[in-house]
C-alpha positions, 0 to 999 in steps of 0.5 A, a space after each residue: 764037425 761044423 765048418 765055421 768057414 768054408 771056401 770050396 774046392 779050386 785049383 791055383 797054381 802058387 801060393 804066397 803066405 805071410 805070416 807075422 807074431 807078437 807075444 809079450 809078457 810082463 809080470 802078470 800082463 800078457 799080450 799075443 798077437 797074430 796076422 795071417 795073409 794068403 794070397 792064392 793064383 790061378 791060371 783060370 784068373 780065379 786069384 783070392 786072398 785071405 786073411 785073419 788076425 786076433 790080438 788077445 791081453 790077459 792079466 793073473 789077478 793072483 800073481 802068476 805068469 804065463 812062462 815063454 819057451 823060446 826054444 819052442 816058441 809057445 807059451 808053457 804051462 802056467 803053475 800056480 803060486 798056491 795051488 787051489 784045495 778048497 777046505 783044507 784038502 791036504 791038511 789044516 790050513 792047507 789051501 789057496 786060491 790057485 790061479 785066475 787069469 782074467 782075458 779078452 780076446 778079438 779075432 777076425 777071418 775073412 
């Protein structure tokens, strides 16, 4: 497995997070954002700090949306409005174009 990052070993005696969401969707534009701080102390005076975001938008050219299980606090899974048969699969006439999500996405560590 390729570690992306890695900060190596060290002790610290407390440790303090923060940690913030933000999750929007309306119709089928959505918006989710997140910040993560860490600030890490050690008695050898080796104190660091860390931190992360990303900030991501979508938008479902077909129609759909991305439901919000709040009792979970995740987004569920997206169902189609038509599902996707190409050729007729089930049928005569009986295709869609399933559903298409187009995103970007920004993230930063350090």
């Amino acid at each position: 497995m390729k570690s992306y990052l890695d900060t190596g070993g060290f002790v610290i005696d407390d440790l303090y997070l923060v940690n913030a969401e933000l999750a929007l969707v309306y119709g089928p534009f959505s918006f989710q954002s997140e910040y993560f701080y860490s600030n890490a102390q050690s008695d050898t005076g080796r104190d660091v700090e860390f931190d992360a975001f990303y900030a991501q938008a979508s938008y479902f050219i077909t129609g759909e949306h991305r439901p919000y299980k709040t009792s979970a606090g995740a987004f569920d899974k997206v169902v189609p409005n038509r599902n996707c048969f190409i050729g007729g699969a089930l049928g005569p006439g009986v295709h869609g174009p399933g559903a298409w999500e187009i995103a970007i996405r920004y993230s930063r560590i350090d």
